[in-house]
KOLVEXKOL-486433 format. One line per field, with one value per residue (C-alpha): residue number from 1; residue in one letter; chain; x negated, y negated, z. Coordinates in steps of 0.02 Angstrom, whole numbers, plus 50000, padded with zeros to 5 digits. Layout:
<nodes>
nr: [NUM / ...]
rest: [A / ...]
kette: [A / ...]
px: [X / ...]
py: [Y / ...]
pz: [Z / ...]
</nodes>
This chain:
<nodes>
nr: [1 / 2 / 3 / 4 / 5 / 6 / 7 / 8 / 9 / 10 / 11 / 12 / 13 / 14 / 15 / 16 / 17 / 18 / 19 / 20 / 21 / 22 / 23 / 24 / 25 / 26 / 27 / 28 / 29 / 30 / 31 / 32 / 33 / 34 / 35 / 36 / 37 / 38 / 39 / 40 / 41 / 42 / 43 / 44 / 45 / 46 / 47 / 48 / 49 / 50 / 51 / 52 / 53 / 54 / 55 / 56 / 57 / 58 / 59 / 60 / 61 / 62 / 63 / 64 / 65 / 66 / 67 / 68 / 69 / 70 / 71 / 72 / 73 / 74 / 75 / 76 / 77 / 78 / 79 / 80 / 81 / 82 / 83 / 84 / 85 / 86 / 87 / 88 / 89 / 90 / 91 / 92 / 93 / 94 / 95 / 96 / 97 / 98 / 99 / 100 / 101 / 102 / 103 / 104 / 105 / 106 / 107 / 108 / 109 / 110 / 111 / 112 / 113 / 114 / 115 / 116 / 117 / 118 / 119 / 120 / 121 / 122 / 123 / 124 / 125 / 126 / 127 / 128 / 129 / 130 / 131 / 132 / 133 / 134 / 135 / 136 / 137 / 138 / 139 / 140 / 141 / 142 / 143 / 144 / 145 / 146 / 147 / 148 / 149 / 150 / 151 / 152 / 153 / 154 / 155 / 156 / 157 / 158 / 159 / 160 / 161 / 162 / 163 / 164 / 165 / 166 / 167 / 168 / 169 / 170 / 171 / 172 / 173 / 174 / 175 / 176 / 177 / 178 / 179 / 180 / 181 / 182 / 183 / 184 / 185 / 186 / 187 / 188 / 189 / 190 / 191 / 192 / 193 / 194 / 195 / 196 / 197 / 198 / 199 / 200 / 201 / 202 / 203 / 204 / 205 / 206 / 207 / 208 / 209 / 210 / 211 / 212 / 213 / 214 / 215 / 216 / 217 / 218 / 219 / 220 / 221 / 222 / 223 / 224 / 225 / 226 / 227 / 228 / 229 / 230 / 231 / 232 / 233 / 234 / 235 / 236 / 237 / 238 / 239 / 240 / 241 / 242 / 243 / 244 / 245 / 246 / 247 / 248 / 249]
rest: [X / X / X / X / X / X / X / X / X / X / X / X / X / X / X / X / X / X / X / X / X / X / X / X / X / X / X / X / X / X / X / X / X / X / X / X / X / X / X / X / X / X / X / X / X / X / X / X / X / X / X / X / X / X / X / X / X / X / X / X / X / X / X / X / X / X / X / X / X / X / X / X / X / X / X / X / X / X / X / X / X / X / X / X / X / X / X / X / X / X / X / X / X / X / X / X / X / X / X / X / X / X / X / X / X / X / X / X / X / X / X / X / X / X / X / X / X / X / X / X / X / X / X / X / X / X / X / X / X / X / X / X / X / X / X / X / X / X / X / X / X / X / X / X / X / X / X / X / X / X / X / X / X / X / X / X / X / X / X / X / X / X / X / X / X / X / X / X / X / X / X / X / X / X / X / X / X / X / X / X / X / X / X / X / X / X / X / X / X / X / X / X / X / X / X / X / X / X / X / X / X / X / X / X / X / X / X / X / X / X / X / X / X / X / X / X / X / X / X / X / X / X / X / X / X / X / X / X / X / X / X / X / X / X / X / X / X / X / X / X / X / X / X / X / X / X / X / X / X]
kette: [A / A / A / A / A / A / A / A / A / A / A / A / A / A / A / A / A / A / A / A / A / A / A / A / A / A / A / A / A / A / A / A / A / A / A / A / A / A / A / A / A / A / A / A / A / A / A / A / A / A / A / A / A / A / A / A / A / A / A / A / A / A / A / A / A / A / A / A / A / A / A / A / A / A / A / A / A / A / A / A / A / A / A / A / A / A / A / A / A / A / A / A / A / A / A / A / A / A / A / A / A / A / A / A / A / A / A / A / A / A / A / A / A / A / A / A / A / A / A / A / A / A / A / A / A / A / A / A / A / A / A / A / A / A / A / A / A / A / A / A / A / A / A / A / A / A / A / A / A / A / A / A / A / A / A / A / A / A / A / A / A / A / A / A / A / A / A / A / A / A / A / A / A / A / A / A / A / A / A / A / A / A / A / A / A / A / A / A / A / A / A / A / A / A / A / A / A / A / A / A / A / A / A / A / A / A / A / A / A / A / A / A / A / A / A / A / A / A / A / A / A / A / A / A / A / A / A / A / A / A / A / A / A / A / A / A / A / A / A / A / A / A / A / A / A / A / A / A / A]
px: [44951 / 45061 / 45246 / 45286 / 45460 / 45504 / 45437 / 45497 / 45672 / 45644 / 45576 / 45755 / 45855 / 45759 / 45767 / 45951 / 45969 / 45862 / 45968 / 46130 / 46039 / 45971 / 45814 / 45742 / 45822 / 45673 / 45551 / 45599 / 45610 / 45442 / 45371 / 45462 / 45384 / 45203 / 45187 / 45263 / 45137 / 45001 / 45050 / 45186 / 45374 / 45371 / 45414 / 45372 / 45187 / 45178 / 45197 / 45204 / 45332 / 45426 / 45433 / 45484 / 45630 / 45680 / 45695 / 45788 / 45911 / 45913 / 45973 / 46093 / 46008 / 46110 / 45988 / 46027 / 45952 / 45810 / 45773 / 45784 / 45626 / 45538 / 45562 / 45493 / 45333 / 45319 / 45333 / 45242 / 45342 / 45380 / 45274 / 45091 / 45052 / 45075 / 44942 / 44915 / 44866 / 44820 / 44793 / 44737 / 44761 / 44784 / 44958 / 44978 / 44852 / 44762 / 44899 / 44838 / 44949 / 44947 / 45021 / 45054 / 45095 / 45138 / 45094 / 45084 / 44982 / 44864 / 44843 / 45017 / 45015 / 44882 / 44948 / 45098 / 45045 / 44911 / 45027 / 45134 / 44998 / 44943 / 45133 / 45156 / 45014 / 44900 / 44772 / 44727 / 44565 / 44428 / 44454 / 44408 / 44449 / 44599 / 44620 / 44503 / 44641 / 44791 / 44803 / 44915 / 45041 / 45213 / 45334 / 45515 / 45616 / 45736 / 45896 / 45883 / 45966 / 45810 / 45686 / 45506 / 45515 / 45630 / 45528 / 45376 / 45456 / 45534 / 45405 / 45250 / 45211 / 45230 / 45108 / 45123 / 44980 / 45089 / 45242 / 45262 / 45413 / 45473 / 45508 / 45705 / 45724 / 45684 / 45537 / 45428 / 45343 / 45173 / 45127 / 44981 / 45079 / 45039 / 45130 / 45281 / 45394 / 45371 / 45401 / 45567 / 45629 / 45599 / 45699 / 45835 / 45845 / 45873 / 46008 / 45906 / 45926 / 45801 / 45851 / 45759 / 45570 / 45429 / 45265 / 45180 / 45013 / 45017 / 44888 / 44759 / 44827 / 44948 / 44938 / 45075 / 45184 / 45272 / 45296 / 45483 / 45421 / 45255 / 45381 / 45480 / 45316 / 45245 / 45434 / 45448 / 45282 / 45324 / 45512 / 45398 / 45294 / 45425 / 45554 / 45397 / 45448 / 45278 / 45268 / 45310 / 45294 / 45209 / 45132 / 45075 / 45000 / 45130 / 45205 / 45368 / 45406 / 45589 / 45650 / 45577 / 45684 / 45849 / 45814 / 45790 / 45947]
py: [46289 / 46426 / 46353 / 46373 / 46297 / 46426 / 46311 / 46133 / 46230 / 46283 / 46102 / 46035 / 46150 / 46082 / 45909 / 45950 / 46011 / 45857 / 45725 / 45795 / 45781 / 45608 / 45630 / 45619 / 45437 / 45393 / 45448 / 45394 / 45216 / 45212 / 45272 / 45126 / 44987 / 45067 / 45068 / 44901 / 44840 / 44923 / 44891 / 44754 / 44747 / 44770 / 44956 / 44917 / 44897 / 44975 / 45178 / 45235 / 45139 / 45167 / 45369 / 45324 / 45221 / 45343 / 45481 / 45394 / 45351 / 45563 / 45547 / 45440 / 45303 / 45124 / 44984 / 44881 / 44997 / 45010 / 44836 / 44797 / 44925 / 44840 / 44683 / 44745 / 44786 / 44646 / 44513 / 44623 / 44615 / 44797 / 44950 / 44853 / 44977 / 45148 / 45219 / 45361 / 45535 / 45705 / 45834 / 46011 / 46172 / 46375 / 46429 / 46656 / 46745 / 46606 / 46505 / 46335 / 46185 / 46004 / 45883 / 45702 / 45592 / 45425 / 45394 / 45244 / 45366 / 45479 / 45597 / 45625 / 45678 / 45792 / 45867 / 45902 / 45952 / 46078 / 46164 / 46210 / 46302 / 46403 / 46442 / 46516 / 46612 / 46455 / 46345 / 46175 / 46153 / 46030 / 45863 / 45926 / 46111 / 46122 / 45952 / 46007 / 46141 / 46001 / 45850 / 45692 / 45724 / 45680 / 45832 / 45807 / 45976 / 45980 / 46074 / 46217 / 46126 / 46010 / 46109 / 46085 / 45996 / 45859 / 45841 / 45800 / 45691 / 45581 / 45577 / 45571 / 45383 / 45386 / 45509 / 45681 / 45769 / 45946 / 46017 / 46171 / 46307 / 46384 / 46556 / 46511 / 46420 / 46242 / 46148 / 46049 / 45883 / 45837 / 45668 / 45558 / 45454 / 45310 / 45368 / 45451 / 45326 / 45283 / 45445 / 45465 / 45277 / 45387 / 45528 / 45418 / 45321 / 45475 / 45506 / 45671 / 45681 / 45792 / 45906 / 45850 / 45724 / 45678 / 45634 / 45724 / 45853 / 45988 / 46147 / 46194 / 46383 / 46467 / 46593 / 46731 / 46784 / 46961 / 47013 / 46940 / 46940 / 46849 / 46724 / 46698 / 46657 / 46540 / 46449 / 46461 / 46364 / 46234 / 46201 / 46166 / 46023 / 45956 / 45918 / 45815 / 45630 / 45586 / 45695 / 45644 / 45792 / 45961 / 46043 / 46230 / 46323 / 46473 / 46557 / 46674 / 46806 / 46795 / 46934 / 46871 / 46694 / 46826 / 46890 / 46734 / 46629]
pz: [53928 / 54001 / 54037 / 54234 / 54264 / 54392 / 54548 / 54489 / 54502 / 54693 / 54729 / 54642 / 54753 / 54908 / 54870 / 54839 / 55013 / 55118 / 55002 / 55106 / 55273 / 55201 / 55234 / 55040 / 55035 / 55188 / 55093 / 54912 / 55016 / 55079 / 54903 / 54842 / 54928 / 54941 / 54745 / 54724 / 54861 / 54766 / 54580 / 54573 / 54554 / 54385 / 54329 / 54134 / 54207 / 54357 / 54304 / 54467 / 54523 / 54378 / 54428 / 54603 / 54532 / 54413 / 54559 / 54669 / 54499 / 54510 / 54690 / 54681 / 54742 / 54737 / 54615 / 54762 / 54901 / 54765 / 54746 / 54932 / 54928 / 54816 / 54867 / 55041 / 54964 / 54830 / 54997 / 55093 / 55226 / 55299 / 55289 / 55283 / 55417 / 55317 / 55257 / 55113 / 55160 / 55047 / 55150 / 55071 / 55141 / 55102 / 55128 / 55146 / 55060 / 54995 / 54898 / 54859 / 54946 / 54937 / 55056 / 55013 / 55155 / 55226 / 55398 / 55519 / 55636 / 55538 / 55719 / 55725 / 55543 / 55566 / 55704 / 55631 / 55475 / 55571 / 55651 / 55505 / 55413 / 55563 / 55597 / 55428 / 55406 / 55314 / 55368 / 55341 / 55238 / 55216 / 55092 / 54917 / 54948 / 54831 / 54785 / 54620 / 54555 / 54532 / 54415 / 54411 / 54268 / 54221 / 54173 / 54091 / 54072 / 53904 / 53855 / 53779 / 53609 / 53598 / 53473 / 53491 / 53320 / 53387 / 53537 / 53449 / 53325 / 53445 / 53571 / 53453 / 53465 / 53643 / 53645 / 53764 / 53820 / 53769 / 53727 / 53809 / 53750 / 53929 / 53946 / 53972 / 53795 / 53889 / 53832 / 53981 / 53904 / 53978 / 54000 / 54073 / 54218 / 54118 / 53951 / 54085 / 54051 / 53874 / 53848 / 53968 / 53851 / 53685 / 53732 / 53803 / 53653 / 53542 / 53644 / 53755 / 53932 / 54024 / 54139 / 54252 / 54279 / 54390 / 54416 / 54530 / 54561 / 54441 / 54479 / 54308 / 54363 / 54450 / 54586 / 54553 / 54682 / 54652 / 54829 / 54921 / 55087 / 55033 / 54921 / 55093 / 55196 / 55080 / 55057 / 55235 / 55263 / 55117 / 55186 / 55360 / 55294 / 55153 / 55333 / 55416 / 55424 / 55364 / 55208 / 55028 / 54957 / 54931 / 54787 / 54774 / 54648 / 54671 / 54538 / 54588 / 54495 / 54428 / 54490 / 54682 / 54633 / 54620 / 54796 / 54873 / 54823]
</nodes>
């Protein structure tokens, strides 16, 4: 498995820039109280909703906020009426993108979400059309201290799919999202703090991007749908070319 760091590090700056507008705390809310709807309060058994606590931990999220989420969903008593949305679609030149949403009114969403493809230079494709290319997995991003030996011996029994060296000196842990936060409790215990981790849709292969003013279109079109109330978040199988990252900062 090739190492592809290089777009976790765009999302980080993004999510970065909606926390300040406040806009990420909405939707790390709402993921909140859907997974403890769907798979209890617990986060020791309930892996998804162990991820969605431990991102809004990264946001500087209050446990109290937190809880008042889960407790929402647990009793059932706020946001019975969203419902779960993927949509797929090809961003410029073919780019595969992913678009996870939560919606009280799925025409609304589609609407919206429509019209930022066709604005960008994308369009929205059929259910199934990319969907195949990504894969549910967890991903935790070490220092550059932590050798892959280390890695493996403290995270062996909590068993990672892969251990992948990055071409910065990093190392990216793969996980099931069932074995996510096992994994996150071993490294914390051994005293290693990743750099950063999520669960989320991970393409098989990457699309690389070595043209700037193709990188801009395709940001242009992700920034779109990630600052839609009803999206969670967006996944691409874009690769950008280091030297691209340099001349869009």
């Amino acid at each position: 498995m090739a190492g592809h760091s290089k777009w976790a590090n765009i999302k980080h700056r993004k999510a970065a820039q909606d926390a300040k507008r406040g806009k990420i705390f909405t939707k790390l809310i709402r993921e909140l109280t859907v997974a403890a709807r769907q798979g209890g309060g617990e986060p020791n058994d309930n892996p998804r909703l162990r991820a969605a606590i431990d991102k809004a931990l990264a946001n500087n999220m209050t446990k109290d906020i937190i809880q008042r989420a889960i407790d929402r969903g647990t009793g059932s008593a706020e946001g019975d009426d969203m419902e779960e949305i993927v949509y797929e679609g090809y961003g410029p030149e073919g780019v595969a993108v992913l678009v996870e949403c939560m919606t009280d009114n799925r025409n609304r969403t589609v609407s919206d979400v429509r019209h930022a493809f066709n604005k960008h230079g994308g369009n929205l494709g059929t259910s199934g059309s990319v969907a195949f290319m990504f894969h549910k997995q967890g991903r935790l991003l070490l220092p550059e201290s932590v050798t892959e030996e280390a890695a493996i011996e403290v995270t062996l029994e909590a068993e990672p799919e892969d251990i992948v060296p990055q071409s910065d000196g990093t190392l990216e842990i793969v996980t099931s999202p069932e074995s996510f936060g096992a994994v996150k409790d071993a490294l914390t215990e051994a005293g290693i703090e990743p750099l950063s981790s999520d669960v989320g849709l991970y393409p098989d292969n990457y699309t690389r991007i070595d043209d700037v003013e193709l990188a801009r279109r395709i940001i242009k079109l992700i920034d779109m749908l990630e600052d839609l109330d009803d999206v969670q978040n967006v996944y691409s199988n874009a690769d950008f070319d280091d030297a691209i990252l340099e001349q869009l900062d």
